[in-house]
C-alpha positions in Angstrom: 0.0 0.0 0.0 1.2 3.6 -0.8 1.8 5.2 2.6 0.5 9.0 1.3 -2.5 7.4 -1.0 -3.1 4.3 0.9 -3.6 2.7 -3.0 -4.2 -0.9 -1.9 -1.0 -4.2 -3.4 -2.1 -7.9 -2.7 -1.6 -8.4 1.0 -1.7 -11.5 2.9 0.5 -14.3 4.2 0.6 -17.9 3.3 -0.9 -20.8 4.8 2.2 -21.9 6.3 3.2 -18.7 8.0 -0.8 -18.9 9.1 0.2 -21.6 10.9 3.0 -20.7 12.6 1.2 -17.8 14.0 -1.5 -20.7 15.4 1.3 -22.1 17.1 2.6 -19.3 19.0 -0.7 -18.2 19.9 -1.7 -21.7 21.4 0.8 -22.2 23.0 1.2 -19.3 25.2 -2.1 -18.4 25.4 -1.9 -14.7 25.2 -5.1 -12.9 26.7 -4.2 -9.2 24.8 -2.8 -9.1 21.5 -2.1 -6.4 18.8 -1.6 -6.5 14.9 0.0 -3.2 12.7 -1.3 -3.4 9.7 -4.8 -5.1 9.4 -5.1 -5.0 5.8 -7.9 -7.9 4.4 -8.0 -8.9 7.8 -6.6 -12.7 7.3 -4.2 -12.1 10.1 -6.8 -10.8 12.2 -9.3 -13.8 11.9 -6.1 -16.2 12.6 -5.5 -14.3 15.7 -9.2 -14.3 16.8 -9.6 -18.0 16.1 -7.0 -18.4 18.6 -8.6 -16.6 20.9 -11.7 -18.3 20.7 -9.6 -21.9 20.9 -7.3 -20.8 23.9 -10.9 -19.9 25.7 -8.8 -17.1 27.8 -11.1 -14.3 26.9 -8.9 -12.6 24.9 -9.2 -9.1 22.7 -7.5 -8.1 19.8 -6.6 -4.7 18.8 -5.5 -4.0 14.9 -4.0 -0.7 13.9 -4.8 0.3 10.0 -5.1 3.7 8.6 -6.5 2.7 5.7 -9.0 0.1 6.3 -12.2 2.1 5.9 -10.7 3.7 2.6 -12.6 4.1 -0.9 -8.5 4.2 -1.9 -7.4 1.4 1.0 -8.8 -1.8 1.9 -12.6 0.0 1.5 -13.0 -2.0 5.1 -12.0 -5.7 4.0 -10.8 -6.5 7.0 -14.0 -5.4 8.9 -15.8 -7.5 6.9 -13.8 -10.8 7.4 -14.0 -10.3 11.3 -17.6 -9.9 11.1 -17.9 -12.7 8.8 -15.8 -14.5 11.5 -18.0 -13.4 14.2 -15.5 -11.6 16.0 -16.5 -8.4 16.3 -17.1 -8.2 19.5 -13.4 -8.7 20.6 -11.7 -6.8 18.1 -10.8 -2.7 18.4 -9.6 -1.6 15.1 -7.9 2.0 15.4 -8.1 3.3 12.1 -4.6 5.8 12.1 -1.0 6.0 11.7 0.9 3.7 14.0 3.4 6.6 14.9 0.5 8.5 15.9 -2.1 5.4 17.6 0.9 3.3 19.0 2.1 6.2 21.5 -1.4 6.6 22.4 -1.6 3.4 23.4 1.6 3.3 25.7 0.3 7.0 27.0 -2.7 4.9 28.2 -0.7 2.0 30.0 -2.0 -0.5 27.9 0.3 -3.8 27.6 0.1 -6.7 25.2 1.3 -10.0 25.6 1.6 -11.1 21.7 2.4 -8.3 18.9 2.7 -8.9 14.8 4.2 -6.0 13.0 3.2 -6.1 9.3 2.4 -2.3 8.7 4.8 -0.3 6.0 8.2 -1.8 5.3 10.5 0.9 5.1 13.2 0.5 8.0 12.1 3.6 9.7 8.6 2.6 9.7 9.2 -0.7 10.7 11.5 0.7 13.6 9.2 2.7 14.8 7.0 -0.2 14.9 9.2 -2.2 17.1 10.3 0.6 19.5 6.7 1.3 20.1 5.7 -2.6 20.7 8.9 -2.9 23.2 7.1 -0.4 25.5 3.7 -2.2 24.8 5.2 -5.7 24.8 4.8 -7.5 28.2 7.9 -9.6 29.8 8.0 -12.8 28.4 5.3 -11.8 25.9 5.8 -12.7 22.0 6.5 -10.0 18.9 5.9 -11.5 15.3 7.5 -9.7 12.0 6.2 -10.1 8.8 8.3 -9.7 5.3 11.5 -10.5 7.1 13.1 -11.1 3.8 12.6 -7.5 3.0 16.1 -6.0 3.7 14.8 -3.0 5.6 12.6 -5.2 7.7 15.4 -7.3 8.0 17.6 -5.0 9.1 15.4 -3.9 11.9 15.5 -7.9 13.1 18.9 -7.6 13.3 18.6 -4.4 15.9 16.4 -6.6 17.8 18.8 -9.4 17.7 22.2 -6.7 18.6 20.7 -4.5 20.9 17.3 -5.3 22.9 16.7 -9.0 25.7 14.7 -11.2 23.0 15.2 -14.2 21.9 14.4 -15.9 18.8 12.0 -18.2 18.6 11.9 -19.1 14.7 14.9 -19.6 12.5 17.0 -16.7 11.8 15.2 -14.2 9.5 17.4 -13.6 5.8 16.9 -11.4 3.3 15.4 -13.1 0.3 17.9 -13.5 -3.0 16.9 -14.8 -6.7 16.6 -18.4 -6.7 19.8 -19.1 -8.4 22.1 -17.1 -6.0 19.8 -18.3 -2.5 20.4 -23.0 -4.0 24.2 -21.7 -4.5 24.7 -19.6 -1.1 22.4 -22.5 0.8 24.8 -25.1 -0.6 28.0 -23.8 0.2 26.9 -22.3 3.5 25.9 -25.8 4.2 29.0 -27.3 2.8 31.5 -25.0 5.5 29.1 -25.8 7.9 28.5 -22.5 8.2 24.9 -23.2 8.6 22.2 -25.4 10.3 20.5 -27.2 7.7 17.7 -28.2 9.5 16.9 -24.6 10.4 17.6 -23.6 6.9 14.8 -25.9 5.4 12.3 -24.5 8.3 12.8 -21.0 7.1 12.5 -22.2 3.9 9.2 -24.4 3.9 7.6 -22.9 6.8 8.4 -20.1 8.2 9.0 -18.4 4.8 9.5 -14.4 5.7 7.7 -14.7 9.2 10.4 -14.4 12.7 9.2 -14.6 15.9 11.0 -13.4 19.5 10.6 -13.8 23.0 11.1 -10.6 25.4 13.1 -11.4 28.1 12.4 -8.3 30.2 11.8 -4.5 29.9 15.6 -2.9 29.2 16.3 0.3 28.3 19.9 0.5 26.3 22.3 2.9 27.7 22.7 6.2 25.7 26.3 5.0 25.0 25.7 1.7 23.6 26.2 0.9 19.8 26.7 -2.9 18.6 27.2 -3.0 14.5 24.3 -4.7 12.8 
């Protein structure tokens, strides 16, 4: 989607990445969660159905500027959560994360899972994360779409460097042609420079989807840098 127009591209994840989300969500049970970037509302509904299979209670927030659009997603994702039945659990703020995600830290809300899929620059996607680190409970679950991106990537690599998480998918990498990703894979695997096990997760099921763990709340100290 074009940030200034909010002119709509094909959005949506696969069936695998779907799944992995499921996972995560069962298994930790999370009672609050939040989604940037609610698009056609696919994620949404994955998140709610988890919700309703955990039996916790839980609500769902989702943060989309452009949902109710003539120019966006003319309120897609509204209509698969109604479809769904899950209206009822699900707060859609319809604004700019940089302006609803300080809101919602200026009103001491916490979340205990968190999927950043919103615009992919690296700024925007920063901003994303620092936001959801304040918003993000202790031992609560962030999710980052579009990993292979290498601005999105990049910012998984600041997570990685420079905040307490700790991955809980295989490592996120920025997506090459076909020809140059067989040839890097086989001689990566070849020095043993990487785990091939992990390599044909990413690959089959995890696709561009990375998942971490916060450890605790940390602030960095204003004289820390680490290179990433």
């Amino acid at each position: 989607m074009n940030i200034d127009t909010g002119v709509v591209a094909p959005a949506g994840m696969r069936v695998e990445e779907y799944a992995r989300i499921g996972e995560l969500l069962h298994r930790d049970k999370p009672k609050r969660t939040l989604e940037i970037g609610m698009a056609n509302g696919g994620s949404t509904v994955q998140i709610c159905n988890a919700h309703k299979a955990n039996g916790v209670g839980g609500q769902h927030t989702a943060i989309d500027p452009f949902q109710s659009a003539i120019t966006g997603w003319k309120g897609a994702g509204h209509v698969a959560v109604a479809k769904a039945g899950y209206t009822n659990i699900v707060r859609v703020i319809e604004d700019f994360d940089y302006l609803a995600l300080p809101q919602l830290v200026r009103d001491r809300e916490r979340f205990d899972f968190v999927l950043i899929d919103g615009w992919h620059s690296f700024d925007y996607t920063l901003v994303d994360f620092f936001y959801t680190d304040l918003l993000l409970e202790p031992g609560g679950v962030i999710a980052i779409h579009d990993t292979g991106w290498p601005a999105v990537h990049k910012v998984c690599r600041f997570i990685e460097t420079h905040k307490p998480y700790d991955l809980l998918s295989p490592s996120p990498s920025v997506t090459l042609s076909a020809r140059f990703a067989r040839l890097g894979r086989r001689f990566g695997q070849m020095a043993g420079l990487t785990d091939a096990v992990a390599a044909r997760s990413r690959r089959t099921e995890w696709y561009s989807l990375a998942a971490y763990r916060k450890r605790s709340d940390q602030q960095v100290a204003d004289d820390f840098h680490a290179t990433f």
